[in-house]
N, C-alpha and C positions, 0 to 999 in steps of 0.2 A: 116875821117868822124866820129863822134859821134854819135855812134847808140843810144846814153841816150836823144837826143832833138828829137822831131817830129820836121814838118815842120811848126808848129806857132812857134817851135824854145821853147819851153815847158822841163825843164828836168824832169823825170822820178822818180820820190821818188821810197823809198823804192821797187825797180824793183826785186832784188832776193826774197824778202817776199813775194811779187803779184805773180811774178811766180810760186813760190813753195805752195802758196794758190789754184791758179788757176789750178796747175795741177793736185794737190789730189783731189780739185770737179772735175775733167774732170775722173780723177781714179773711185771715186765713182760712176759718172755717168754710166757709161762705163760699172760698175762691175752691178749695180742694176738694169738698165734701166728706161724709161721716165713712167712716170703715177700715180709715188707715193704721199705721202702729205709730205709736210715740213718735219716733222718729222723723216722721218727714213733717210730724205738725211741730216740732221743736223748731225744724230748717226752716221751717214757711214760715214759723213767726219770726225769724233771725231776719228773713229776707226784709220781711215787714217793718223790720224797729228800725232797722235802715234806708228802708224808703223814708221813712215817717222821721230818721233824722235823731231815733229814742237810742242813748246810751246804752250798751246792754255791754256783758261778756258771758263766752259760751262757756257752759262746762270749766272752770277755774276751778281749780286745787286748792286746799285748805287741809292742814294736820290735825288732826284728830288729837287733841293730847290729856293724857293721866297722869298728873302729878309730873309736870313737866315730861313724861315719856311719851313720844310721837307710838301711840297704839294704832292708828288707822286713818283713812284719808275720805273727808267730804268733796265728793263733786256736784256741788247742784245742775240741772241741766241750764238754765239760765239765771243769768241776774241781771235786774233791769234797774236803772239812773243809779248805777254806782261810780 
């Protein structure tokens, strides 16, 4: 049996990166507790991908662009194994 297909028969991208994403936010959960604002769960998981050695960068800049015109700017708050 192939644990990587559910049953629409789907394979699984990037399965060890989800995981190891998903477990440091369940770490920081875990460590902080529920009630806080965004923010200091974004920092906890920063702290996190750095104990644990995971590539990430915070908040990076990207132009937004329309027919070659820079209209506006993406900041995701994290990007992880880039």
């Amino acid at each position: 049996m192939d644990t990587n297909v559910h049953e629409c028969n789907v394979r699984l991208l990037l399965k060890e990166e989800v995981f190891q994403i998903v477990g440091a936010a369940m770490e920081v959960l875990n460590e902080m507790g529920h009630g806080l604002s965004e923010k200091p769960y974004e920092n906890g998981l920063i702290v996190e991908f750095g104990l644990r050695k995971m590539p990430f960068k915070q908040q990076p800049n990207y132009d937004v662009l329309c027919k070659g015109h820079r209209v506006g700017l993406f900041v995701p708050d994290i990007l992880a194994f880039q």
